[in-house]
C-alpha positions in Angstrom: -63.1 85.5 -19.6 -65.3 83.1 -17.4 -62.8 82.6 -14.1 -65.0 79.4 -13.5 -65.1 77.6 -17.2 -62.2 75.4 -16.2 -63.9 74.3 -13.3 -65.0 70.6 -13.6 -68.6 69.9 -13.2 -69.6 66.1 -12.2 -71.5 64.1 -14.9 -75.5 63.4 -14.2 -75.9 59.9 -12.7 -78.6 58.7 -15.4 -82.2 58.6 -14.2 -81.1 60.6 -10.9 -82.4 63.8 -9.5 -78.9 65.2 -10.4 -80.4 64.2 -14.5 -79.9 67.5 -16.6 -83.3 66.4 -17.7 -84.6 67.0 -14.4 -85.4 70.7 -13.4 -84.5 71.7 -10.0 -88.4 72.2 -9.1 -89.0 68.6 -10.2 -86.5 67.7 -7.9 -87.9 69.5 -5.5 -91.2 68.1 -6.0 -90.2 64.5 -6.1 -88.2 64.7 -2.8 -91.1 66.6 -1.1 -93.5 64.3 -2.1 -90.6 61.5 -0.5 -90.9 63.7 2.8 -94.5 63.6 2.7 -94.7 59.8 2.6 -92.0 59.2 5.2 -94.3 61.8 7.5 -97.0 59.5 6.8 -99.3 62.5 8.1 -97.3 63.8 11.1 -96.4 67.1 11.2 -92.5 68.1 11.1 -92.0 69.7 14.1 -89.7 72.0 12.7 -92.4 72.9 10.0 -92.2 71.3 6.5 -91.7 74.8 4.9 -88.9 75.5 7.2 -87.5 72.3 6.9 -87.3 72.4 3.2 -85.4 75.9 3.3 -83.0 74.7 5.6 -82.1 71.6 3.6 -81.9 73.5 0.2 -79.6 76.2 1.7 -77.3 74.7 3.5 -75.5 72.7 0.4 -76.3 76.0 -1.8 -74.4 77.6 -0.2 -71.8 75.0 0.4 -71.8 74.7 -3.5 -71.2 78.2 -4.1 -69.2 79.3 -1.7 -66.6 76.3 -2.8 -66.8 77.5 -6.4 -65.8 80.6 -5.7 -63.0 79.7 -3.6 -64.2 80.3 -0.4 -64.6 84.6 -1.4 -67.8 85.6 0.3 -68.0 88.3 -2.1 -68.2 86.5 -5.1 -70.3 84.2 -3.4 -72.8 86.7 -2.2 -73.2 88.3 -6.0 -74.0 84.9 -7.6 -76.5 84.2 -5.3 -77.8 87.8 -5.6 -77.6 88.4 -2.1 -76.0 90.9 0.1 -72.3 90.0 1.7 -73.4 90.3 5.4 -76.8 88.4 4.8 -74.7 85.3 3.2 -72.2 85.8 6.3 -75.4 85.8 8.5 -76.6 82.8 7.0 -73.3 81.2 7.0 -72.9 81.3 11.0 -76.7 80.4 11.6 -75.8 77.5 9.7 -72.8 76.8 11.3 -70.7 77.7 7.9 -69.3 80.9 9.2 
């Protein structure tokens, strides 16, 4: 049995980003192309790429981490990665 199918998942807001119509790369897209316009040209300082990776990440792993109860192990094998990479990731975030 699923440990996790009790677990509540919040509804779509209608027309939002968070729409189970709307993939996760459209989402992407349409709040890179936001991030373009707000740059109006200007490079990120940080790099766009870099930028993106760090944004997407950090409530990732927020997000799993909380649904599996904080167990980095769990954690780790959803997100296909190895337990000491997540825990790396996790202080370089300031998670850990």
């Amino acid at each position: 049995m699923d440990n996790h199918s009790s677990k509540p998942v919040p509804a779509p807001v209608a027309g939002s980003a968070n729409s189970a119509t709307q993939t996760l790369g459209d989402c992407m897209a349409t709040n890179a192309r936001r991030y373009l316009a707000d740059l109006n040209g200007t490079p990120c300082r940080e790099g766009m790429y870099a930028r993106m990776l760090r944004e997407i990440e950090l409530p990732l792993l927020r997000e799993v981490l909380a649904w599996c109860d904080g167990n980095q192990s769990r954690a780790a094998g959803i997100l296909g990665i190895h337990r000491a990479t997540l825990r790396k990731k996790l202080r370089e975030l300031g998670l850990g």
